[in-house]
N, C-alpha and C positions, 0 to 999 in steps of 0.2 A: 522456461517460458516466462516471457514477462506480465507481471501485474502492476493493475494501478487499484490502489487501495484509497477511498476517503470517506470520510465519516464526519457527520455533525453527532454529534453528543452533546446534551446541557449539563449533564452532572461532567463538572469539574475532576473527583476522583478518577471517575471512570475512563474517562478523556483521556486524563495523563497515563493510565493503567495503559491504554491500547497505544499509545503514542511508544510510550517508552516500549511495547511490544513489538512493534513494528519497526521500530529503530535497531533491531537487534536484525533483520531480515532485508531491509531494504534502505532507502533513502526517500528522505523528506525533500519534496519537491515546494510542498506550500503547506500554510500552518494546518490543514486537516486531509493531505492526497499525500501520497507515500507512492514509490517507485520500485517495485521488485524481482526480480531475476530469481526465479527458484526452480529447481527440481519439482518433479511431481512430490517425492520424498518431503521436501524441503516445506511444500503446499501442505501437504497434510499435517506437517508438524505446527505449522501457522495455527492452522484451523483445528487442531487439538487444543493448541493455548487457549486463542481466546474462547474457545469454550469451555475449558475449567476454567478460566478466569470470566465465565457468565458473561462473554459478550456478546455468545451468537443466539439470546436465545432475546425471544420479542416484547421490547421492552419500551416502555414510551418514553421518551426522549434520547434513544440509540436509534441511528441510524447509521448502516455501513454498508456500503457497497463496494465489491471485490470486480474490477473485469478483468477478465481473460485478455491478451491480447495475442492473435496470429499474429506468425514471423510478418506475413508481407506485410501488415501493415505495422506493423514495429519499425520496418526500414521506411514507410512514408511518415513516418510522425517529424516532423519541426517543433524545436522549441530553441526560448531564447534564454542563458539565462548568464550570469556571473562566473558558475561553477562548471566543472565537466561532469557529464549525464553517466548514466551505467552504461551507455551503449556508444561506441564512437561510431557507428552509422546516423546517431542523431546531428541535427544541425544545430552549434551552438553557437550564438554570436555573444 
């Protein structure tokens, strides 16, 4: 299933904690949205992390947002970018 993950955080630590997280599971699209292909498996392992690493619990200046995204609309998404995307039904120019 694909996700798109991104977060504003003002603490600096915490930031690069989830950053470097996320970099382990998916691809950075833009300095705070991440792009990821996982297993249900794969999801829960995510979301075990950053909860021992205290970042799913509510905290003022974390914000994260995870969506789900269905296949059919994973085949309408466009984007443009320099690099090749996780999905080759994406359109990259």
């Amino acid at each position: 299933m694909r996700y798109i993950i991104t977060y504003d955080i003002s603490d600096t630590k915490l930031r690069n904690k989830l950053s470097k997280i996320l970099e382990k599971y998916g691809e950075r699209v833009q300095y705070s949205v991440f792009e990821l292909e996982l297993s249900e498996r794969e999801f829960r392992n995510l979301l075990s992390e950053l909860k021992v690493n205290g970042l799913l619990k509510r905290s003022k200046g974390v914000k994260i947002f995870i969506y789900k995204l269905k296949p059919h609309l994973v085949a309408q998404i466009k984007r443009t970018s320099s690099k090749p995307s996780l999905d080759s039904k994406w359109l990259v120019i």
